[in-house]
Phi, psi and omega in degrees: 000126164285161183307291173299344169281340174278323157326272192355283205291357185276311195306332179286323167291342184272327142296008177259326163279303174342302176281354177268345185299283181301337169241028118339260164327323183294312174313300194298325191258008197256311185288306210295340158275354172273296179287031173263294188324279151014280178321331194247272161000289190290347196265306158306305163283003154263356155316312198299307179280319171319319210265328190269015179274323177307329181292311209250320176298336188235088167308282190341320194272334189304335192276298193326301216294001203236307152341287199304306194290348169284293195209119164294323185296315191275031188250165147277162205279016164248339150309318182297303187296331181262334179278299155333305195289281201297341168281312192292289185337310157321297192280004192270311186306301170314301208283327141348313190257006182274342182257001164283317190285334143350295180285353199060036168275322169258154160298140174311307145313359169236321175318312199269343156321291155005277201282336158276035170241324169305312208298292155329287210291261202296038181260350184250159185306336184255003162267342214255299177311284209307311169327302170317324111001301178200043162313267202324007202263341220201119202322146172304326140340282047097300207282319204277321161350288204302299180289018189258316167310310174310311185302335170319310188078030184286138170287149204301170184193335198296290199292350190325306168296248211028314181089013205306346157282010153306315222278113150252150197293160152303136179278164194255151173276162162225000000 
């Protein structure tokens, strides 16, 4: 045997280790991004139950919050500032998972759960108002979602059974 023939019989072996080596690593950096994906997901629903956990925990805000999505303009101006608050959390919320979805961290089948629950919300008028308000709070990506949803012109529906004209403001002391 010659000098090239063992170089040879050397290159073959180091592919023959390499290559179960390199789709090892491959398999593995394959794990380790579906759970980061898990993660990020699972890291998102629970933002998601902290923020709609104040709607069930608190009737008062729930009545704000069932007020507000009828007409932002008719709330008073500590009902507007907690309603106001709690939208913004919402769409901060929204817009978080819209650029996971971007990244492609969310699935297109969790995206569009995403956007019809968006869709629902900002189908009512005192959400529409308050957008108008404090679009600029919120990237122009993002911004545009949001009006392509509005343009749809969808009827509000979510809250429909509710009774929402039962809901009355609270009396003011005087």
């Amino acid at each position: 045997m010659n000098w090239e023939m063992l170089a040879a019989i050397g290159q073959l072996a180091a592919v023959f280790v390499g290559i179960p080596s390199l789709i090892y690593l491959a398999v593995q950096i394959r794990e380790q991004t579906k759970e980061r994906r898990q993660s990020a997901v699972n890291a998102l629903a629970v933002q998601w139950g902290d923020l709609t956990k104040s709607l069930h925990d608190n009737a008062e805000f729930g009545a704000i919050y069932l007020r507000g999505v009828q007409s932002f303009t008719d709330l008073d101006a500590v009902s507007k500032l907690r309603f106001s608050a709690f939208l913004n959390r919402f769409f901060k919320n929204f817009e978080g998972m819209y650029f996971s979805h971007c990244d492609r961290i969310l699935t297109e089948s969790l995206w569009g759960e995403i956007e019809r629950t968006m869709s629902d919300v900002i189908a009512y008028p005192g959400v529409q108002e308050w957008w108008k308000t404090r679009r600029h709070w919120h990237t122009e990506e993002f911004g545009r979602v949001v009006d392509a949803i509005i343009a749809k012109g969808d009827e509000p529906k979510a809250y429909s059974t509710y009774n929402l004209r039962e809901i009355v403001a609270p009396e003011t002391r005087t």
